[in-house]
C-alpha positions as CSV (number, residue, x, y, z in Angstrom):
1,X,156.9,-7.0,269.9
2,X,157.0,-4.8,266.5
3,X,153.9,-4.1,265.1
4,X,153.6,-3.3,261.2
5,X,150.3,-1.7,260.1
6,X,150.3,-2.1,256.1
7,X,146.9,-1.9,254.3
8,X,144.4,-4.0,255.9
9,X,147.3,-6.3,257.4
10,X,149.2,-5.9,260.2
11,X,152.5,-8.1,261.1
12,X,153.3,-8.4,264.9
13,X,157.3,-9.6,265.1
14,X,158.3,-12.0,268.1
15,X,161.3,-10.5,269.9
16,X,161.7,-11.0,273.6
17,X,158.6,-12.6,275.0
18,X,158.0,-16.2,275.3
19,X,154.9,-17.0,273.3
20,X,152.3,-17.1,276.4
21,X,153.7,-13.7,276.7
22,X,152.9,-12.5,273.6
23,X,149.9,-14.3,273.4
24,X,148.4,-11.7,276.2
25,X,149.9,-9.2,274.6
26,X,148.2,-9.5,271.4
27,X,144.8,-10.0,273.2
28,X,145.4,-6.7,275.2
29,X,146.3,-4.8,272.3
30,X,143.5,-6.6,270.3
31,X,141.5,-3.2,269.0
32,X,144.8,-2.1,267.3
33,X,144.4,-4.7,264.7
34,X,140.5,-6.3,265.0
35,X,140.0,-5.2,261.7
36,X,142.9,-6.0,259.7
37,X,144.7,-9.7,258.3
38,X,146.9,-10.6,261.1
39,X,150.6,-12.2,260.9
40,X,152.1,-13.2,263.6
41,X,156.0,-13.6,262.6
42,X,157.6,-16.4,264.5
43,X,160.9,-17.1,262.7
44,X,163.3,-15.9,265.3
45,X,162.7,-18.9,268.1
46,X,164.8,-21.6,267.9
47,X,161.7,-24.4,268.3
48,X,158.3,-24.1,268.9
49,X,156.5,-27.2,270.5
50,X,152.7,-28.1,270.0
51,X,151.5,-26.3,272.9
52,X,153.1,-22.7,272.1
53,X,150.9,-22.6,268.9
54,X,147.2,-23.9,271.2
55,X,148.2,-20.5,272.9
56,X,147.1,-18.9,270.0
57,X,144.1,-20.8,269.7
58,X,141.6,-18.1,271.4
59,X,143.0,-15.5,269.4
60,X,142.7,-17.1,265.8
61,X,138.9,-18.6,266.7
62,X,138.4,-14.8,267.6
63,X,139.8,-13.3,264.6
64,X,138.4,-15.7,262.2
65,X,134.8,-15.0,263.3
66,X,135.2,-11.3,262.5
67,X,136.0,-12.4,258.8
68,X,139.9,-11.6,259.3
69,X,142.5,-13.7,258.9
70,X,145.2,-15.3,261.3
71,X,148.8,-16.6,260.0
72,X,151.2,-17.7,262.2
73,X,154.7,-18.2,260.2
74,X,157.2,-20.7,261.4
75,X,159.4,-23.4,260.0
76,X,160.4,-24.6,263.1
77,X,157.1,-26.4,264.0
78,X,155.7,-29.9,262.4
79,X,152.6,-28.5,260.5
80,X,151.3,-32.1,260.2
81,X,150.6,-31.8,264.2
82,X,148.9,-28.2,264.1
83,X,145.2,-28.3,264.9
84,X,143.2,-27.2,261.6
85,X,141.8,-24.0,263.6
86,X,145.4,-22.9,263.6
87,X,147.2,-21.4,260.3
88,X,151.0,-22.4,260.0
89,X,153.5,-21.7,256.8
90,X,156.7,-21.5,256.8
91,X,157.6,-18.3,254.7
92,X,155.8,-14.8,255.4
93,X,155.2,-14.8,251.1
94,X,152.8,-18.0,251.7
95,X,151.1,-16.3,254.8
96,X,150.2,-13.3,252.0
97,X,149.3,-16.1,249.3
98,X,146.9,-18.0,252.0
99,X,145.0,-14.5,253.4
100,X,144.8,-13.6,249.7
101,X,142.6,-17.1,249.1
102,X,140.9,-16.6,252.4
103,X,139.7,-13.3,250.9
104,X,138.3,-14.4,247.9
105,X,136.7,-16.9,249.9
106,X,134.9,-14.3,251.9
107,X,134.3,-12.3,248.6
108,X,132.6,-16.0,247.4
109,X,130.5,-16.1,250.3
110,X,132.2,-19.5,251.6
């Protein structure tokens, strides 16, 4: 797991764990990053199935009620069949574009 601290985001890189894995990972390390947008860089597996991404689940709810946001990038999942408590693009450019909308959101008071 690489972890990239830039600004008030920070992009964690999959390498050798299995998602459950990193999963735990992430939620030890979870004061590292509390504060900042979150991206969590799937592209290097091969698939992802349905239940890999509900790992995440916790972790988004989590980060999401501190007023943070939580992007998982991926093309190699079906975002039609990701819960809506989940955040899924494919490119790491549209996980940028979405926390950038999530943060005038916040700014709005939605």
């Amino acid at each position: 797991m690489i972890l990239n601290q830039n600004g008030n985001f920070t992009t964690v890189s999959q390498e050798n764990f299995t998602i459950v894995e990193l999963v735990k990972k992430l939620q030890a390390i979870y004061p590292k990053f509390k504060n900042d947008n979150l991206i969590v860089l799937l592209s290097s597996l091969k698939t992802i199935v349905l239940n890999e991404v509900i790992e995440f689940l916790e972790l988004s709810k989590m980060h999401k009620a501190s007023k943070h946001s939580f992007v998982i990038v991926s093309d190699k999942i079906d975002l039609n069949i990701v819960p809506d408590d989940i955040i899924v693009v494919p490119t790491l450019q549209e996980a940028y574009d979405i926390i950038e909308m999530e943060e005038m959101e916040r700014d709005l008071g939605f």
